[in-house]
C-alpha positions as CSV (number, residue, x, y, z in Angstrom):
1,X,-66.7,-207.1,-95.0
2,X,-67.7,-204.3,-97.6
3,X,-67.0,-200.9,-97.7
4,X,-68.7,-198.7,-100.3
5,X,-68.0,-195.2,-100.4
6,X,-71.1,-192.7,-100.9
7,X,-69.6,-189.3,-100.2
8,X,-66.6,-187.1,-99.5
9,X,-64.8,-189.6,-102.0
10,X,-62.2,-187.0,-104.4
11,X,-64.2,-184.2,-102.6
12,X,-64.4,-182.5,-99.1
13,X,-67.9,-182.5,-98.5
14,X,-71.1,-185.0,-97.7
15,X,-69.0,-187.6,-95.6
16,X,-71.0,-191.3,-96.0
17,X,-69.2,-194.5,-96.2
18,X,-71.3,-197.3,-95.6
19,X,-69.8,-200.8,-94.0
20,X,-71.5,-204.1,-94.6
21,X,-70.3,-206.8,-92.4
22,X,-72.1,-209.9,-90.7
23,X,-75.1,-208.9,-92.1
24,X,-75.4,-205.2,-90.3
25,X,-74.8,-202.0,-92.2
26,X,-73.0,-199.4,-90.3
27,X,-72.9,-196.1,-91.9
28,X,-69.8,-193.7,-90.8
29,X,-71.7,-190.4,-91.0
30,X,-73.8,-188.3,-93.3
31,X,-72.6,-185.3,-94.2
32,X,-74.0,-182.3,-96.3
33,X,-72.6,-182.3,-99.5
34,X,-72.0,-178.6,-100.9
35,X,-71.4,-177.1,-104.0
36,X,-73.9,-175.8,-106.6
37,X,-77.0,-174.7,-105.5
38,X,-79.1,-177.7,-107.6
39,X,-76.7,-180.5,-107.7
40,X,-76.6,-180.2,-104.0
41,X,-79.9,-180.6,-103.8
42,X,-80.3,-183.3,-105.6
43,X,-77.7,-185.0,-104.1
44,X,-78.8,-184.3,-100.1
45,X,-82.4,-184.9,-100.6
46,X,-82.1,-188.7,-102.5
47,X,-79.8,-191.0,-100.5
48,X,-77.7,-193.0,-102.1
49,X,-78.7,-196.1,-100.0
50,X,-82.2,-197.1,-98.4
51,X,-82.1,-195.6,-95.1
52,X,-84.2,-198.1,-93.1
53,X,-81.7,-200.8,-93.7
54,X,-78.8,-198.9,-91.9
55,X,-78.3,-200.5,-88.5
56,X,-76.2,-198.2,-87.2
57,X,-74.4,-194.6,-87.7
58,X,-71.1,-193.7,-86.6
59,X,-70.3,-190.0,-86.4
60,X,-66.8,-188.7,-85.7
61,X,-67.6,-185.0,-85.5
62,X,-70.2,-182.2,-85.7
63,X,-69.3,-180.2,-88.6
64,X,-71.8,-180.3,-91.2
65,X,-70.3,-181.5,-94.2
66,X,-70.2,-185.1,-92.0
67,X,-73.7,-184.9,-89.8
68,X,-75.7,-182.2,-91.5
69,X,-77.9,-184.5,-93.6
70,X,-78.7,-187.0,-90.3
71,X,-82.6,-185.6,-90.2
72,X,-82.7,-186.8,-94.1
73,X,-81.7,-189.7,-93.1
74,X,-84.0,-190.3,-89.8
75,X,-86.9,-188.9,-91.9
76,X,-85.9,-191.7,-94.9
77,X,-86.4,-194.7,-92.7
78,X,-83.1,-194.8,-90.1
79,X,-84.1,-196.1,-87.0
80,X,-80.9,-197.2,-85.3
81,X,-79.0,-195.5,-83.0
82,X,-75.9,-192.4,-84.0
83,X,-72.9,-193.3,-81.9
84,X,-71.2,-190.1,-81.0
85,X,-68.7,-188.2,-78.2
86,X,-71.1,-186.1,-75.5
87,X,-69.5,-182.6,-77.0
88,X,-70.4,-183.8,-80.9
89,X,-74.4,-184.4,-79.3
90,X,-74.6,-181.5,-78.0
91,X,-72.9,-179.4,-80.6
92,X,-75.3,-181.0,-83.3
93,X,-78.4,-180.1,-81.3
94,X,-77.4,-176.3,-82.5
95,X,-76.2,-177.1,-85.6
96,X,-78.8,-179.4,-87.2
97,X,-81.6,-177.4,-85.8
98,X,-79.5,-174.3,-87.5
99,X,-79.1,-176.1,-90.7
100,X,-82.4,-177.1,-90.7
101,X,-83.9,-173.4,-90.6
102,X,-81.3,-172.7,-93.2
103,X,-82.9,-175.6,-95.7
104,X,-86.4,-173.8,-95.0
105,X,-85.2,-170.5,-95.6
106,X,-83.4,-171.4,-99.1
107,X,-86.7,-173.6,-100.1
108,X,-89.1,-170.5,-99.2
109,X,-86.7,-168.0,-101.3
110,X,-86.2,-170.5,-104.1
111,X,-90.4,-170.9,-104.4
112,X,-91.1,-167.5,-104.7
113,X,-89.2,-167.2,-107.4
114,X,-90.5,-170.6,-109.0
115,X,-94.1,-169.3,-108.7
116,X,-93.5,-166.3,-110.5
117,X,-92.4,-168.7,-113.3
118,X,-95.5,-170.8,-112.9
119,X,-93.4,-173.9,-111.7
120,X,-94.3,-176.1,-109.0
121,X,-92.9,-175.5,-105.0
122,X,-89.9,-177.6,-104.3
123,X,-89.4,-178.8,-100.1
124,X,-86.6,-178.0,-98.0
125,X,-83.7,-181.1,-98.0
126,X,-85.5,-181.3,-94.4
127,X,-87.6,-179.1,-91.8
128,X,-87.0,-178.2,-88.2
129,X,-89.1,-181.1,-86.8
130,X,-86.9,-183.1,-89.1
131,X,-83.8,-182.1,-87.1
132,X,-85.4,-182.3,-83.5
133,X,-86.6,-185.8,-84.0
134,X,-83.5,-187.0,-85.4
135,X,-81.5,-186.1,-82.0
136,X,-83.6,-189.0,-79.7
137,X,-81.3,-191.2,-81.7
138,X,-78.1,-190.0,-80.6
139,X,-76.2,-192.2,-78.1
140,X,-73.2,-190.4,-76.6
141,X,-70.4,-192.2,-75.4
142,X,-67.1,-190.7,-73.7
143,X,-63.1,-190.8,-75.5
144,X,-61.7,-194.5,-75.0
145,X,-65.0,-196.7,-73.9
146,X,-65.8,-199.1,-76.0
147,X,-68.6,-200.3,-76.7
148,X,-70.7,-202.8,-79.3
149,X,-72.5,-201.6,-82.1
150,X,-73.0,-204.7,-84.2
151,X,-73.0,-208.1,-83.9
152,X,-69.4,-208.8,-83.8
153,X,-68.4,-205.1,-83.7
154,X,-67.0,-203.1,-81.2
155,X,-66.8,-199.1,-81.8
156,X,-63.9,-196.6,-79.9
157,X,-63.7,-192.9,-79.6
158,X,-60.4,-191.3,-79.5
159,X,-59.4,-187.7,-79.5
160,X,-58.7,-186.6,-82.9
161,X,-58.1,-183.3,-81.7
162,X,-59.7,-181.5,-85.2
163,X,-63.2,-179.7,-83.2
164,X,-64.6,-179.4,-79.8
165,X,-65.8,-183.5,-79.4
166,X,-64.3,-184.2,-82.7
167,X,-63.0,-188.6,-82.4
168,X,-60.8,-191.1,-84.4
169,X,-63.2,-194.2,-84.6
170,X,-61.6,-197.6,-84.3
171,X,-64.0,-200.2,-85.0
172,X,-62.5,-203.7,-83.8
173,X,-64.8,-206.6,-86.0
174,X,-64.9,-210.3,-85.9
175,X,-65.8,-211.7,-88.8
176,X,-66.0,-215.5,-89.4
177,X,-63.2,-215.8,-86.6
178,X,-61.3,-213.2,-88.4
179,X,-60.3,-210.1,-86.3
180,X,-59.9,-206.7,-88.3
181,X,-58.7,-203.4,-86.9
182,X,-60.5,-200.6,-88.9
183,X,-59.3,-196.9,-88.1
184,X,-61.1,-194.0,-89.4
185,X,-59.3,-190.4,-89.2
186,X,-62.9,-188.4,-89.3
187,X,-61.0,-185.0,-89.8
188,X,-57.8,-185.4,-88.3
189,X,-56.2,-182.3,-86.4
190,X,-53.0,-180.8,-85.9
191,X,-50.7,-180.5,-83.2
192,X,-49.8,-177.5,-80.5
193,X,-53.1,-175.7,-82.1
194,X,-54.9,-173.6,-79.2
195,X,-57.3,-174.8,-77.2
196,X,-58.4,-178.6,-77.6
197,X,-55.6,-181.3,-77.0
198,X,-53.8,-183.3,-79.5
199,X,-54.8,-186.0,-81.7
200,X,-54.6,-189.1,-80.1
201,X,-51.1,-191.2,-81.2
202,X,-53.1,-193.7,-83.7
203,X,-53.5,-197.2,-82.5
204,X,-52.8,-200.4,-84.2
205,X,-55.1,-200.9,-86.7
206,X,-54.9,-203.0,-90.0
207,X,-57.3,-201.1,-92.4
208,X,-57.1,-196.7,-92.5
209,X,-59.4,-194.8,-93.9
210,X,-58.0,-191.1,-93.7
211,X,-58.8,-187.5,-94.7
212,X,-56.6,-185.6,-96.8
213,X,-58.6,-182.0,-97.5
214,X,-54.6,-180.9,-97.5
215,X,-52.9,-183.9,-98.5
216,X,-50.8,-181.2,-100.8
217,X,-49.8,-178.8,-99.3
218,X,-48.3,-177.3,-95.6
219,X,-49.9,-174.9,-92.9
220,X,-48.2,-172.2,-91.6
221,X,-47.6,-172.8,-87.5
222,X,-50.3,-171.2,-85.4
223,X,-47.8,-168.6,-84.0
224,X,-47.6,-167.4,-87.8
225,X,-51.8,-167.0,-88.2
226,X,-51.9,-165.0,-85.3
227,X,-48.8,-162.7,-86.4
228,X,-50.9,-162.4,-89.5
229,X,-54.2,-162.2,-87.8
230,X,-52.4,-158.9,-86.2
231,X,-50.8,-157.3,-89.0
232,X,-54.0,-157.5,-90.9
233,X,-56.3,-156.0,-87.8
234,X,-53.7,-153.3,-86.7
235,X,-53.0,-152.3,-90.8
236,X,-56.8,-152.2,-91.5
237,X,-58.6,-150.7,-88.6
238,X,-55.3,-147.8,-88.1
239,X,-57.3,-146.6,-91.6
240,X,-60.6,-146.5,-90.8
241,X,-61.0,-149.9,-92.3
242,X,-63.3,-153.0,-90.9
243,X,-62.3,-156.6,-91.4
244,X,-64.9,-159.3,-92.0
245,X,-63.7,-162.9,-90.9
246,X,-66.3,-165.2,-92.4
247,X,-65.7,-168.3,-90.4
248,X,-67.7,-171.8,-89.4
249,X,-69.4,-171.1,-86.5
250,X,-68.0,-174.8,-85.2
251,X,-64.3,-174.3,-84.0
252,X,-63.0,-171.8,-86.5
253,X,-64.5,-168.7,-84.4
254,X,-63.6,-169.6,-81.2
255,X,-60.1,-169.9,-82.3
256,X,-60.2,-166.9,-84.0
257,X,-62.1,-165.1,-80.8
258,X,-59.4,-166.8,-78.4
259,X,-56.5,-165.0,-80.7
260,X,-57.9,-162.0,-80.6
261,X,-58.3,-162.3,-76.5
262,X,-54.5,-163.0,-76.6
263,X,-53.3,-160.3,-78.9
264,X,-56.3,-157.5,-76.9
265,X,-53.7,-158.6,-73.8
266,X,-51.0,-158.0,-75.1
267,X,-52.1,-154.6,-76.9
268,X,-51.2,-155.8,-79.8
269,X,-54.1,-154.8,-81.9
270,X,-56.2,-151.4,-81.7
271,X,-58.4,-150.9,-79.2
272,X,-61.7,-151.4,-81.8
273,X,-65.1,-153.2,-81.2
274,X,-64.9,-156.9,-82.0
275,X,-68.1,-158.7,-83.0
276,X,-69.3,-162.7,-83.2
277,X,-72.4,-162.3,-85.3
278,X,-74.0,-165.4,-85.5
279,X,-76.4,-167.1,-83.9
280,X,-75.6,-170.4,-84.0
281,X,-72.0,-169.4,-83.1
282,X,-73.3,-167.8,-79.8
283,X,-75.1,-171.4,-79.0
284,X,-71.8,-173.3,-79.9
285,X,-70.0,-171.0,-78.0
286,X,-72.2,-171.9,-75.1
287,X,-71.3,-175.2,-75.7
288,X,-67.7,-174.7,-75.8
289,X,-67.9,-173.5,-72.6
290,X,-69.7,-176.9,-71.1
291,X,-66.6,-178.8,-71.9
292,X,-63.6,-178.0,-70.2
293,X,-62.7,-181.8,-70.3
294,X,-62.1,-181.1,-74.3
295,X,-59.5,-178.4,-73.5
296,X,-55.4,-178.4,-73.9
297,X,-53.0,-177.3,-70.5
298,X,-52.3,-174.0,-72.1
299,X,-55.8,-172.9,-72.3
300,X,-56.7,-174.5,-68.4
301,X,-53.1,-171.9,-67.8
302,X,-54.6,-168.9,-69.8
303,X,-58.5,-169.6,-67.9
304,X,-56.2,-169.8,-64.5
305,X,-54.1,-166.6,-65.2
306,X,-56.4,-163.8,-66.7
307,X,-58.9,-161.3,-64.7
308,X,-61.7,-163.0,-66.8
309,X,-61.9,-166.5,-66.5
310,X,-64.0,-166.8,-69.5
311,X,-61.6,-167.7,-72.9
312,X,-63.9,-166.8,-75.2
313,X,-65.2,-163.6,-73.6
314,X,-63.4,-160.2,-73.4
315,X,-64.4,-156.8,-72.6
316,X,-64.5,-155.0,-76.3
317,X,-65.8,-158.8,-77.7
318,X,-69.9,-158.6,-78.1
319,X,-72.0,-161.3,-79.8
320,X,-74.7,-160.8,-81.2
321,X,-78.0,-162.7,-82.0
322,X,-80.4,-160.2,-82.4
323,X,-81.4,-159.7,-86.3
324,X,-82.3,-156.0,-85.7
325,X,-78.7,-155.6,-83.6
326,X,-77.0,-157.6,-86.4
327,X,-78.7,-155.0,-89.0
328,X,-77.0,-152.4,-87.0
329,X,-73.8,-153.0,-87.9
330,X,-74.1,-152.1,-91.4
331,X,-74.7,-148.6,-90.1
332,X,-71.3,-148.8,-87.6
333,X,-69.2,-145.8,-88.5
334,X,-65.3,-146.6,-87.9
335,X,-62.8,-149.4,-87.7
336,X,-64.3,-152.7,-86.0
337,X,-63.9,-156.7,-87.2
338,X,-66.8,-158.8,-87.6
339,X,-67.0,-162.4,-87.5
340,X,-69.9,-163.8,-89.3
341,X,-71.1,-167.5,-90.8
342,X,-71.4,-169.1,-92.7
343,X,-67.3,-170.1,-93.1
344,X,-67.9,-170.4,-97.0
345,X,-70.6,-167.5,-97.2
346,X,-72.9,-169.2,-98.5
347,X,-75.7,-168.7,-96.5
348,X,-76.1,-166.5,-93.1
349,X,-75.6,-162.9,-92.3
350,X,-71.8,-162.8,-93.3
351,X,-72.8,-162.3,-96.8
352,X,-75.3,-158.9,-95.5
353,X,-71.7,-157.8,-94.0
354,X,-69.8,-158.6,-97.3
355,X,-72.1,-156.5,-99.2
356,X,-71.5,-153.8,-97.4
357,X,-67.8,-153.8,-97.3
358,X,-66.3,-155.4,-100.0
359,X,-67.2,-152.4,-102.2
360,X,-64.3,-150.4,-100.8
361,X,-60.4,-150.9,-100.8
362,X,-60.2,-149.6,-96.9
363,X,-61.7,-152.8,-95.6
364,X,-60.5,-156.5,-95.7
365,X,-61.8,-159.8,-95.8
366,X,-60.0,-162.6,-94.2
367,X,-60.6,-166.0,-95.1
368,X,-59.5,-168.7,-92.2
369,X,-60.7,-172.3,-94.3
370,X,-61.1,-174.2,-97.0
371,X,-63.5,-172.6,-99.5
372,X,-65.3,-175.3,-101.8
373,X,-65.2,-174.7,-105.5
374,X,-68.6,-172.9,-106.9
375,X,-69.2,-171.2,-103.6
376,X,-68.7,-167.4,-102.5
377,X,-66.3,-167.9,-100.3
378,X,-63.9,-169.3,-103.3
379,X,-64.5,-166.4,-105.5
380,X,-62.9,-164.0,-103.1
381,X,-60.5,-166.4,-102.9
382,X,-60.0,-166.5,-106.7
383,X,-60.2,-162.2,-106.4
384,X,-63.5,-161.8,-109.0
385,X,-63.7,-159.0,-110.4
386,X,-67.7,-158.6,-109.4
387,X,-69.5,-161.1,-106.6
388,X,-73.0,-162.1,-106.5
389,X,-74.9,-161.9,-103.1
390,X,-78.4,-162.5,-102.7
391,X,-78.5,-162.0,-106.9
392,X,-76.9,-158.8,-107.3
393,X,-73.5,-158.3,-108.3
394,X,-71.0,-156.0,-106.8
395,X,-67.5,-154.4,-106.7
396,X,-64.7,-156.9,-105.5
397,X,-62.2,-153.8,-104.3
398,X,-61.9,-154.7,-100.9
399,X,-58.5,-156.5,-99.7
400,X,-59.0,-160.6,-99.5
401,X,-56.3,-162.3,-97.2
402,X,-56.1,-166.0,-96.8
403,X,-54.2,-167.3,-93.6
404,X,-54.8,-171.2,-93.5
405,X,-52.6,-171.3,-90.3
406,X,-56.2,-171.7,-88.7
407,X,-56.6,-174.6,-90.3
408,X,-57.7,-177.5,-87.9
409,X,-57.3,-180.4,-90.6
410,X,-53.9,-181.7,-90.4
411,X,-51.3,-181.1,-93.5
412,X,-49.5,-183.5,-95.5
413,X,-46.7,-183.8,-93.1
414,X,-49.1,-183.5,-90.2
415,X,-50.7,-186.5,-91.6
416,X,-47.4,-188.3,-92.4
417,X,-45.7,-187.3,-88.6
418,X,-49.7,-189.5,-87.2
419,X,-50.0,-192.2,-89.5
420,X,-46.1,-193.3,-89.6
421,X,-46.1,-195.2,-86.6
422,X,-48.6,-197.6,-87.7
423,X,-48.1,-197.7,-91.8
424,X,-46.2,-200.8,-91.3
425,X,-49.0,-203.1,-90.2
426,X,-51.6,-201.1,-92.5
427,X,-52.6,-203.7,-95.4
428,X,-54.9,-201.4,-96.8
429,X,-55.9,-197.4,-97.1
430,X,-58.7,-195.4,-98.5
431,X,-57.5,-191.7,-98.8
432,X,-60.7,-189.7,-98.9
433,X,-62.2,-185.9,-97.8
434,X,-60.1,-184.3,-100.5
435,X,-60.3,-182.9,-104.0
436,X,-58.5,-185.1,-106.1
437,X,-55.3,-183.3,-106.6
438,X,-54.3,-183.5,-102.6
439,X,-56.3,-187.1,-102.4
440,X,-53.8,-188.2,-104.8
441,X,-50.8,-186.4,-103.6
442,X,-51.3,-188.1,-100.3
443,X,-52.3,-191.1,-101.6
444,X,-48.3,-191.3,-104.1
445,X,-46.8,-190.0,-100.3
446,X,-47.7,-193.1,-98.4
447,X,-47.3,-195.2,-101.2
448,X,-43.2,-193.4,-101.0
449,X,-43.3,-193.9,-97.4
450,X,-44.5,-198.0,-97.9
451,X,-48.0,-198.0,-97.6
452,X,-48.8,-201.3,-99.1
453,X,-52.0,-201.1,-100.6
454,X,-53.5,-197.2,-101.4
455,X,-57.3,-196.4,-103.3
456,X,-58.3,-193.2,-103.4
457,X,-62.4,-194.3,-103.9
458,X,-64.5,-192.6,-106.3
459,X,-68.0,-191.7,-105.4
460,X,-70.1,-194.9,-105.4
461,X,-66.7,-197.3,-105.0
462,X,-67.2,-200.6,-103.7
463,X,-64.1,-202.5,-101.7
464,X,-64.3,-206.3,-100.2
465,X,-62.1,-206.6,-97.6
């Protein structure tokens, strides 16, 4: 058996790791990778791989950065089928079809400015149709039925308790009468956070291969986000002030929407006009509410107690889809907080909401997850002076908070606390989905803890097994 490892390897982004074994190829996802504008490019539209000789694709989540460049690879040459939960299907029917309008967009903007120059048009990564005919390939399956893949291979879902669908994969594979246990985290979450259950307690399994986007560092508890979420909302919007949440339209705003129904019953935030402006959030949102089998006891309790059964629905809460009601908000006179994609703001009408706010030290802009490097998002992380949206720069005077607490990728103790009760029969893990300072950090950790055998894989890595 051979693993080589295509993306997310000492980065966060474009998830692939290809799997050779009795002469299949099984390719765990295919993320987006993201980070500057023309390396991204290049990387998502040439695959690293020939498409039509992947047998199979395993995909442990929805979020883009591991399925958003699936209609790249159906329109390479893929023909098998995309093994999946029923939530991660039907969350990537909105989401690729999103992304997809989103690569069409960028490649129309990006021509018109290469035709002035006299250069030739590029084309989008991949088009709407693209991302339509890619979904007759997905196969949903439900948590802990297993089911064969590959000759010899036998593929598991468990809850990995990170998004709305989001699965572990075991993959159990017989290989010249040899049996191999082969876990793979996907993006493992954390604990006691609201509204989906727990990560699954990891079964035995003799080969790892596990995420580690915060292999460095600890969260704050969710308790602590939302006391922060409510310091910041009360402080801002008791002067006048808005607060722009740009957040991933995929787990991060529902969270953030199901804190704010909380502290609204509780009174413990102003009485101000909350917006979800996003499209693509409104559809997940939808989707959210299609699978109550996904959610944790506490939000079943919260659905059971309160006048309005709906968890992600509350009286001053309006979402929007509209473009012309969406404009409208740039003209909204008072205090109010607006949630907007996309989570880096990089794209999407967060960045028309920026613009207009971040010019002036009575509004805030909180920041609930990771921020790539080279991306929007991380310079108002990083507190630039001046921004650039949509080419023009502006003022950076606006108040920037950062509360990771939201985070739904499990920290390095997180990580530790899951993985302990296994690490003694591991003989082998690949630490990947992190910059290289937390990949190795995690990597020295289990190594401490007696891990036998740890790689953190570069890009393009090759392991026998």
């Amino acid at each position: 058996m051979e693993i080589q490892f295509h993306g997310a390897a000492q980065t966060v982004t474009g998830s692939q790791h290809l799997i050779t074994v009795n002469g299949s190829r099984i390719l765990l996802e295919c993320g987006l990778f993201q980070g500057r504008r023309r390396e991204s490019y290049e990387r998502n539209r040439n695959l690293p791989f020939d498409a039509a000789m992947v047998d199979a694709m395993v995909l442990s989540h929805a979020h883009i950065d591991h399925s958003g460049n699936i209609p790249n690879l159906v329109r390479s040459g893929f023909r098998g089928p995309i093994y999946c939960t029923f939530a991660t299907r039907d969350l990537c029917s909105a989401m690729l079809r999103d992304s997809a309008y989103i690569q069409e967009q960028d490649a129309a903007y990006v021509n018109k400015k290469r035709a002035r120059k006299g250069e030739p048009p590029i084309e989008p990564i991949y088009t709407y149709e693209d991302a339509v005919n890619s979904l007759a390939q997905f196969v949903s399956v439900g948590y802990g039925r297993s089911i064969p893949i590959a000759p010899g291979v036998t593929c598991t879902f468990l809850d990995a308790g990170h998004i709305l669908g989001s699965a572990l994969v075991l993959l159990e594979i017989k290989e010249n009468e040899k049996q191999t246990r082969l876990l793979f985290t996907g993006d493992l979450g954390r604990r006691h956070l609201p509204i989906l259950r727990d990560p699954t307690v990891p079964p035995q399994a003799d080969v790892l291969i596990t995420e580690s986007t915060y292999g460095d560092r600890l969260h704050p508890s969710p308790p602590q986000a939302e006391a922060r979420l409510r310091d910041l909302v009360t402080a801002v919007c008791s002067q006048g002030g808005k607060v722009v949440i740009p957040a991933f339209a995929v787990g991060r705003t529902q969270e953030i929407v199901y804190s704010l129904h909380r502290l609204s019953r509780q009174h413990s935030i102003p009485d101000v006009p909350i917006f979800v402006d996003s499209p693509l959030a409104v559809d997940v949102t939808e989707v959210f509410r299609l699978h109550p089998e996904c959610y944790d006891k506490e939000l079943h309790r919260f659905m059971a107690q309160d006048r309005h059964p709906d968890p992600f629905g509350f009286d001053r809460l309006t979402y929007v889809r509209r473009t012309e009601d969406s404009k409208a908000l740039n003209d909204l006179k008072g205090p109010a907080v607006i949630i907007s994609a996309s989570g880096m703001c990089e794209a999407g009408r967060v960045q028309h909401h920026l613009k207009n706010t971040i010019w002036s030290p009575r509004n805030a802009v909180l920041i609930v997850g990771w921020q790539a490097p080279n991306t929007l998002g991380r310079r108002l992380v990083e507190r630039h002076e001046r921004v650039r949206i949509f080419g023009e720069e502006y003022p950076l005077r606006a108040r920037v908070e950062v509360i990771n607490g939201y985070s739904a990728h499990a920290d390095r103790d997180e990580i530790m606390g899951w993985v302990r009760p296994i690490l003694p029969d591991l003989r082998q893990v690949f630490v990947v989905h992190g910059d290289p300072g937390p990949a190795t950090a995690l990597a020295e950790t289990l190594r401490q803890a007696g891990a036998r055998r740890v790689d953190v894989p570069t890009r393009g890595a090759k392991f026998e097994l």
